[in-house]
C-alpha positions as CSV (number, residue, x, y, z in Angstrom):
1,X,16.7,-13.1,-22.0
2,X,12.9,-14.1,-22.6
3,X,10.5,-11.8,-23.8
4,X,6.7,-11.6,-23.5
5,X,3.8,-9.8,-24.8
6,X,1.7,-9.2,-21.8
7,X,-2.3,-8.4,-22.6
8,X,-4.4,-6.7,-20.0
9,X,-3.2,-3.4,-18.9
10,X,-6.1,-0.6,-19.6
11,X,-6.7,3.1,-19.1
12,X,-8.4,2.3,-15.2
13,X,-5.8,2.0,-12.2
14,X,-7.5,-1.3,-10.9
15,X,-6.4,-4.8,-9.5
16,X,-5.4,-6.1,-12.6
17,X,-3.1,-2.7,-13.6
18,X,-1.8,-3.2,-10.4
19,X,-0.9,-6.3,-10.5
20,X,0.6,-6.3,-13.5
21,X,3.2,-3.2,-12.8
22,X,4.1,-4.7,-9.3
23,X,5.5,-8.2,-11.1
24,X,7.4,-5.6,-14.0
25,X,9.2,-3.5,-11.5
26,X,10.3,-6.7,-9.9
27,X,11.6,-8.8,-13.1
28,X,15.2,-9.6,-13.4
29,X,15.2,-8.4,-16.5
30,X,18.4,-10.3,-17.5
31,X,16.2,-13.6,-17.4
32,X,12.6,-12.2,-18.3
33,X,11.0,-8.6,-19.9
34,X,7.7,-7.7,-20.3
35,X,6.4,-5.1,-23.6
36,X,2.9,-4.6,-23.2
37,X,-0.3,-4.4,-25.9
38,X,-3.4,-1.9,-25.3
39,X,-6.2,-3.4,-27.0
40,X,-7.9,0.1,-26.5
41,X,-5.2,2.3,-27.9
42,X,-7.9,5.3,-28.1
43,X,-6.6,5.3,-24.8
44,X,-3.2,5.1,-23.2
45,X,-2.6,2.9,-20.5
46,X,-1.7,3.8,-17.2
47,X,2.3,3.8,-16.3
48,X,2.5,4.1,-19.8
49,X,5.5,6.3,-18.6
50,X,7.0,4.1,-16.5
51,X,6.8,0.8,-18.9
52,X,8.7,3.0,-21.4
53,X,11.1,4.5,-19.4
54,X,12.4,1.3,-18.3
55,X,12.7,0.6,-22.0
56,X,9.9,-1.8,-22.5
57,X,7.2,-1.1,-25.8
58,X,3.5,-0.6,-25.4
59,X,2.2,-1.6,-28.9
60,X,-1.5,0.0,-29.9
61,X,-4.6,-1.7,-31.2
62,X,-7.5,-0.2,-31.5
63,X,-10.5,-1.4,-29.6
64,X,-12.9,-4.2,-31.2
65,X,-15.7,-2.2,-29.8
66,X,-15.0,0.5,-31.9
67,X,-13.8,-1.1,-35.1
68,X,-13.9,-5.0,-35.2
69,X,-11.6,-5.3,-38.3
70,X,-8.8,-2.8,-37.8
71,X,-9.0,-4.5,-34.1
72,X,-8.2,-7.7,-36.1
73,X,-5.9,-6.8,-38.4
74,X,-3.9,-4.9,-36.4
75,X,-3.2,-7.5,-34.0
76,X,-2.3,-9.8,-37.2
77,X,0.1,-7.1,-38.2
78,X,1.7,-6.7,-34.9
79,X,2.0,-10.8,-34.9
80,X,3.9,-10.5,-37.9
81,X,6.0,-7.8,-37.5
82,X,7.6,-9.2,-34.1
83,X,7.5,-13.5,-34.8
84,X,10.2,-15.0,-33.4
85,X,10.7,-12.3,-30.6
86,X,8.6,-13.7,-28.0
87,X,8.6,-16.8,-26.0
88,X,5.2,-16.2,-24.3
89,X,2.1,-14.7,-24.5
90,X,-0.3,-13.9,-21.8
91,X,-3.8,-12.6,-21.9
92,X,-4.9,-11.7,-18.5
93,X,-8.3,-11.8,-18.5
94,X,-12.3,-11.5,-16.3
95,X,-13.5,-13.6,-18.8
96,X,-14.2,-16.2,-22.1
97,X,-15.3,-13.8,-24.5
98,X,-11.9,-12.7,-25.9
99,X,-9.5,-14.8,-26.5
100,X,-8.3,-14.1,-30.0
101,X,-4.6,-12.9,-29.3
102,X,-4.0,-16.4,-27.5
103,X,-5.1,-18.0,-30.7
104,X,-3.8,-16.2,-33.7
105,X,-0.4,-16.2,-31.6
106,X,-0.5,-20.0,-32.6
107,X,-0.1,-19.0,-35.8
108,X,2.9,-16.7,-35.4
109,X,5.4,-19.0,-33.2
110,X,5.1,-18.1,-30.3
111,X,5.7,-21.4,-28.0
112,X,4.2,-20.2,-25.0
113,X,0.6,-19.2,-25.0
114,X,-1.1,-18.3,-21.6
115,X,-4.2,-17.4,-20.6
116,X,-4.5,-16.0,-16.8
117,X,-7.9,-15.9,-15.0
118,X,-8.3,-13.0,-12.7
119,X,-11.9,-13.5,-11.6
120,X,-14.4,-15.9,-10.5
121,X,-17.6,-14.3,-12.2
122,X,-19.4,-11.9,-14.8
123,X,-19.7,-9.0,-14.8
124,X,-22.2,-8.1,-17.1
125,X,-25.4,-10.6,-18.2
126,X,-24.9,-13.4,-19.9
127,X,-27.1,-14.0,-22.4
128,X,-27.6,-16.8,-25.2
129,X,-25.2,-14.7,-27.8
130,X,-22.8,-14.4,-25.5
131,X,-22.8,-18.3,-23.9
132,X,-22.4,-19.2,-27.9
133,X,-19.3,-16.9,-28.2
134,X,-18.1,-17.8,-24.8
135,X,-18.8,-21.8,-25.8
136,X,-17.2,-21.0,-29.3
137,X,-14.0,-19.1,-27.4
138,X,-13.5,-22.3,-25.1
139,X,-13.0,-24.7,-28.6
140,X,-10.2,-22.0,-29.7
141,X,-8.9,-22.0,-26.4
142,X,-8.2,-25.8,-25.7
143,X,-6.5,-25.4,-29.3
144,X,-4.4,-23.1,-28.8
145,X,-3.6,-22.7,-24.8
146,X,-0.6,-24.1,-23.3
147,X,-0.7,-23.0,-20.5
148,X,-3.3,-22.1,-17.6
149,X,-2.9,-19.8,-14.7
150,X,-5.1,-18.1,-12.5
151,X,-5.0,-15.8,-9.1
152,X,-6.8,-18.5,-7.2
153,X,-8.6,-22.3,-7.1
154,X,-11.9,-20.7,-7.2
155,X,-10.5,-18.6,-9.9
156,X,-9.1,-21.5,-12.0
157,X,-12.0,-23.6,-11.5
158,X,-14.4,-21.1,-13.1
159,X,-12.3,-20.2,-16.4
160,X,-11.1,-23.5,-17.0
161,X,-13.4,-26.0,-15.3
162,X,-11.6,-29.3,-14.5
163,X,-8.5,-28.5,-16.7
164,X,-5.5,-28.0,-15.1
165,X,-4.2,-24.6,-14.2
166,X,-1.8,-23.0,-12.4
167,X,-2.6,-20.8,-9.7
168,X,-0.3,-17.4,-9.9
169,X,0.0,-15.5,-6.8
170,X,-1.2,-12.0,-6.4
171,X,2.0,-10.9,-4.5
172,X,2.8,-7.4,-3.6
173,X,5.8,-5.6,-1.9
174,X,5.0,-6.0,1.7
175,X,7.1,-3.4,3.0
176,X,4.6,-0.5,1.2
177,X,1.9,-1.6,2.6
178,X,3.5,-2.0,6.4
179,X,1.8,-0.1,9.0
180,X,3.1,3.1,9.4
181,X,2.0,5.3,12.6
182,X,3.2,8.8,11.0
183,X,1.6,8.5,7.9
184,X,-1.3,7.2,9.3
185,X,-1.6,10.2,11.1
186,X,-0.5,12.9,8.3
187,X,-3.3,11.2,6.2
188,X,-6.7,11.1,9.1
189,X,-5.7,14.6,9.8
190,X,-5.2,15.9,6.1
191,X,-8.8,14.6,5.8
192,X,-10.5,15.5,9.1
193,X,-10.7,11.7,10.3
194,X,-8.9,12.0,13.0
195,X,-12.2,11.5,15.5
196,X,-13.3,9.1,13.4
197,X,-13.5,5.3,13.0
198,X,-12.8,4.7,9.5
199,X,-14.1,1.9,6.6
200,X,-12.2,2.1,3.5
201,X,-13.2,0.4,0.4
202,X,-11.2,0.1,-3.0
203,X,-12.7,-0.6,-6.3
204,X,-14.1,0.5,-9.6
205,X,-17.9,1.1,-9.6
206,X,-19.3,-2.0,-11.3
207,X,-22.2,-4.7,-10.6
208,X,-19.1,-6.7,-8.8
209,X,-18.4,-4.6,-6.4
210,X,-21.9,-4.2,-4.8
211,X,-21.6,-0.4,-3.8
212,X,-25.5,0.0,-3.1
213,X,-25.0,-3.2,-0.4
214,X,-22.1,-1.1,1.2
215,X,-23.7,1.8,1.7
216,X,-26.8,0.2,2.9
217,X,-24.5,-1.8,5.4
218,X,-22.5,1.8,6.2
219,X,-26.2,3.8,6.3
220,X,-27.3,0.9,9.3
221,X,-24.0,0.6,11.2
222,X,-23.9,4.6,11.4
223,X,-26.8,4.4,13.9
224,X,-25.0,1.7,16.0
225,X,-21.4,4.0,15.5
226,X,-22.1,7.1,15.2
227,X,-18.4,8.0,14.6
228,X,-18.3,5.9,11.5
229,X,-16.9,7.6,8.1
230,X,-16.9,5.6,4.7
231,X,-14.3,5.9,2.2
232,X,-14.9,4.8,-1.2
233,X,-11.9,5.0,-3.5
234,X,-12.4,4.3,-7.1
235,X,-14.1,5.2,-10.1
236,X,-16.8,4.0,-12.9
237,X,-15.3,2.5,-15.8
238,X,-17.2,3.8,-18.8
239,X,-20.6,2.9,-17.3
240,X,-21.8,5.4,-14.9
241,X,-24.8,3.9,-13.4
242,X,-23.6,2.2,-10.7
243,X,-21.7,5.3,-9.6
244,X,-25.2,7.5,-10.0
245,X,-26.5,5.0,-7.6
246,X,-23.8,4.9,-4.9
247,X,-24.4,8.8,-5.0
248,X,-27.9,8.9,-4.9
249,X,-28.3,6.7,-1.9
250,X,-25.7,8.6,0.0
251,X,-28.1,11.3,-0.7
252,X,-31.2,9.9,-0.1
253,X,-30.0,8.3,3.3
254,X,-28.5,11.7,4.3
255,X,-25.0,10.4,4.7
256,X,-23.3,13.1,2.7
257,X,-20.9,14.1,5.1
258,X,-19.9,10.8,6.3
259,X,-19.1,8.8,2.8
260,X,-16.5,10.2,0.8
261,X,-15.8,9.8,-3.1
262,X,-12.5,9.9,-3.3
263,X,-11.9,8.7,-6.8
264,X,-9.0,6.9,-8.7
265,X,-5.9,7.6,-6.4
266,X,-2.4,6.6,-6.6
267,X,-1.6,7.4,-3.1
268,X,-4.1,4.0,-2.1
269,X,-1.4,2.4,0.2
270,X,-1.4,5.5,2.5
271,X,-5.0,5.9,2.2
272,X,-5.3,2.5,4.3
273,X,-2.6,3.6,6.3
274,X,-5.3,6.0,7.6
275,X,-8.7,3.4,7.3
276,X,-9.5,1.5,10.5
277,X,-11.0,-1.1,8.8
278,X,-11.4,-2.6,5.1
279,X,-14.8,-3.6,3.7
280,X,-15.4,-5.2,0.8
281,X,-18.6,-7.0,0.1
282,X,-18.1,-8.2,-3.1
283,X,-20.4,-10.7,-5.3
284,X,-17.8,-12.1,-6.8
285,X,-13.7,-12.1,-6.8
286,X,-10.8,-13.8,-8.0
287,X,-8.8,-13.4,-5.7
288,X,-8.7,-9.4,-5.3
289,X,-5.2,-7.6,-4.8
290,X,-6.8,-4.9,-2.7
291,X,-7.5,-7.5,0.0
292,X,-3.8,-8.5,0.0
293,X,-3.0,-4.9,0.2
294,X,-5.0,-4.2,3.3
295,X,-3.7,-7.4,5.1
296,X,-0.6,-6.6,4.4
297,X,-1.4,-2.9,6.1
298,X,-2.6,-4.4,9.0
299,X,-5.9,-3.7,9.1
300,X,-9.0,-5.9,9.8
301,X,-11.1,-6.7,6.6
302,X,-14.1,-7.9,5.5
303,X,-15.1,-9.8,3.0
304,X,-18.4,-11.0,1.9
305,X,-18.6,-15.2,2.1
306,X,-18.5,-14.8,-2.0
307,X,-15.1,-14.0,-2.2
308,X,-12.7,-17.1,-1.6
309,X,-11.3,-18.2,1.7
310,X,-7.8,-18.3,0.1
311,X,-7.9,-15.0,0.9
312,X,-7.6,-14.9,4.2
313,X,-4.2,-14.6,5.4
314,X,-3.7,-12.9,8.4
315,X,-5.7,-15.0,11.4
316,X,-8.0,-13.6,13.8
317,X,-8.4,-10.4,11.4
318,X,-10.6,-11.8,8.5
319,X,-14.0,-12.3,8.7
320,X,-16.1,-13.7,5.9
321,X,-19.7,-12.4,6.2
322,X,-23.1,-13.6,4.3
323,X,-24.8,-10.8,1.5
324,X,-28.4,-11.6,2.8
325,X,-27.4,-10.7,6.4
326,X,-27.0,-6.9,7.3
327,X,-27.2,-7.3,10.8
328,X,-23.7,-9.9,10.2
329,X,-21.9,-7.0,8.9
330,X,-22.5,-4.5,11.3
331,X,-21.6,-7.3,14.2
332,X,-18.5,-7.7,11.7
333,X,-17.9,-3.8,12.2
334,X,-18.3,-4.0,16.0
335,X,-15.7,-7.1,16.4
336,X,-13.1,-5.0,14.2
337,X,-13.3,-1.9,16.1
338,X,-11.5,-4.0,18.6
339,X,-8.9,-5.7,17.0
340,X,-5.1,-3.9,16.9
341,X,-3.3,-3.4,13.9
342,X,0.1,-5.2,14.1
343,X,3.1,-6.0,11.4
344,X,1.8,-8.6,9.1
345,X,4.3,-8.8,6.6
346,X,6.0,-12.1,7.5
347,X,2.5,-13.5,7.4
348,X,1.8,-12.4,4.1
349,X,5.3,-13.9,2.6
350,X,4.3,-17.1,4.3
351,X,1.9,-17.5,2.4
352,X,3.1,-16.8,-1.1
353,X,2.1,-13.3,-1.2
354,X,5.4,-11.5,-1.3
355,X,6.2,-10.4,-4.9
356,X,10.4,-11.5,-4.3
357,X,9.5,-14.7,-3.9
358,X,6.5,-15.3,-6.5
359,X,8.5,-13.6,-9.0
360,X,11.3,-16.0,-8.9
361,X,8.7,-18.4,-9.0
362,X,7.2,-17.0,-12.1
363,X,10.5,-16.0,-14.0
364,X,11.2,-20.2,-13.5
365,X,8.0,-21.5,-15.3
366,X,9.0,-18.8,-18.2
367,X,12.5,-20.5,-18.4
368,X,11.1,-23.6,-18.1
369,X,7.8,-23.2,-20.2
């Protein structure tokens, strides 16, 4: 059996999490087993019960923001206390500015070091301290890297530039996501929706996600549909400001009774049994999960023309609309309100995105690796 130390699972039930738990509950875990470290271990990380229940470990290291050199050691200690246990490593990551764990693993023996890119942009400023760390982080990389993945071209193409990558699915189980009538009902009525045309959007409040252009979008199309209703499901992630603004302009544009903050959920998959539509307008992606997700349910999406067009999947349903046009979008909203939702799932497997298939896939480049 081959083991590896997966990097990437936090406190915030995102894409990423997500991803993550949907290839562990499908390993064969007489060829390949994930264990788990929380570089925030101030914080546990969701399915935290789950992971250990199924007998895998969820080693702790404290944050580097909150102390650089017990961040450091610690890891060095955990290196050394499990060398030889591990064929692989792999640090799922936004970004360049940490890659330590893929380099000190050099150190320790383990033969397969990976690192995964799971997004296409930044998502805080970039300024000159943090191109020199970035710059300094892609020397250590090249060192110690053996291997490149990422959720999509565009994906691959931004972390590693014109090295060679391989792009890693972000499968799911299709049958959860299939449209179900019943629940789809339960759910509209459970929330008073069941007048209503519904937009659903998934995703943690950051710069990324462009919450103020959504609800500008939602505040314009409301005139032309008066029987629209937003549904923002997600959170802010330690910074609260772009969550203060999402509220505030629901407040200042008086839609207060027509977008709902619905949090962090882990009911999301029924939730877009009960959407009409998925919007998701996006300044940057890798290749986001949630889009999968809502394909897979059947809906009609939309994504802004940042995002790539690997995404779309499911023809005729996907539409890829430009930031700098309103007036696109709310054309978008009209075409989707006429669109039926149908069984998608052999579409999505087609395509790579079923999580039977891609795990096979991935449990081979392990074996092989």
């Amino acid at each position: 059996m081959i083991k590896v130390l997966e990097i990437g699972m936090t406190r915030n039930l995102g894409g990423l999490e997500t991803y993550l738990m949907q290839q562990f509950r499908h390993l064969d875990r007489a060829r390949v087993t994930y264990d788990f470290v929380n570089i925030t271990a101030e914080h546990e990380i969701v399915f935290a019960d789950e992971i250990k229940a199924a007998g895998s470990k969820i080693f702790g290291v404290v944050s580097r923001h909150r102390s650089p050199l017990r961040h450091y050691l610690q890891w060095l200690r955990l290196l050394w206390s499990t060398r030889g246990q591990y064929k692989a490593i792999v640090l799922n990551s936004n970004g360049l500015s940490y890659v330590f764990p893929i380099f000190a693993a050099m150190f320790f023996g383990i033969p397969m070091r990976v690192m995964h890119s799971h997004n296409s942009g930044f998502e805080i400023n970039v300024g000159l301290a943090r191109r020199i760390l970035i710059a300094f982080n892609k020397i250590l990389l090249s060192i110690a890297v053996t291997d490149r993945f990422a959720c999509s071209k565009l994906a691959g193409k931004w972390m590693f530039g014109s090295k060679p990558f391989t792009v890693i699915n972000n499968a799911i189980d299709c049958n959860q996501f299939r449209f179900d009538s019943k629940i789809r009902a339960e759910v509209r009525k459970k929330l008073g929706l069941e007048k209503n045309f519904v937009l659903g959007h998934v995703g943690r409040f950051t710069f990324q996600k462009n919450h103020a252009f959504l609800i500008d979008v939602f505040n314009a199309a409301v005139k032309k549909f008066p029987d629209l209703i937003l549904l923002l499901i997600g959170d802010a992630v330690e910074d609260q400001k772009f969550l203060d603004e999402a509220r505030s302009k629901v407040a200042a544009y008086r839609l207060d009774g027509r977008v709902k903050f619905l949090g962090m959920r882990n009911d999301v998959r029924d939730l877009m049994q009960a959407m009409d539509c998925f919007i998701l307008p996006s300044r940057f992606e890798g290749l986001p999960m949630v889009g999968i997700e809502a394909q897979a349910a059947g809906l009609p999406c939309l994504f802004s023309d940042a995002i790539t067009r690997e995404l779309e999947i499911t023809r005729g349903a996907v539409q890829f609309i430009p930031l700098d046009s309103i007036d696109g979008w709310i054309d978008a909203i009209g075409a989707a309100r006429s669109i039926e939702r149908r069984d998608t799932r052999e579409e999505i497997a087609a395509n790579g995105y079923d999580i039977e298939r891609e795990i096979e896939r991935l449990e081979k480049i392990f074996e092989s690796g």
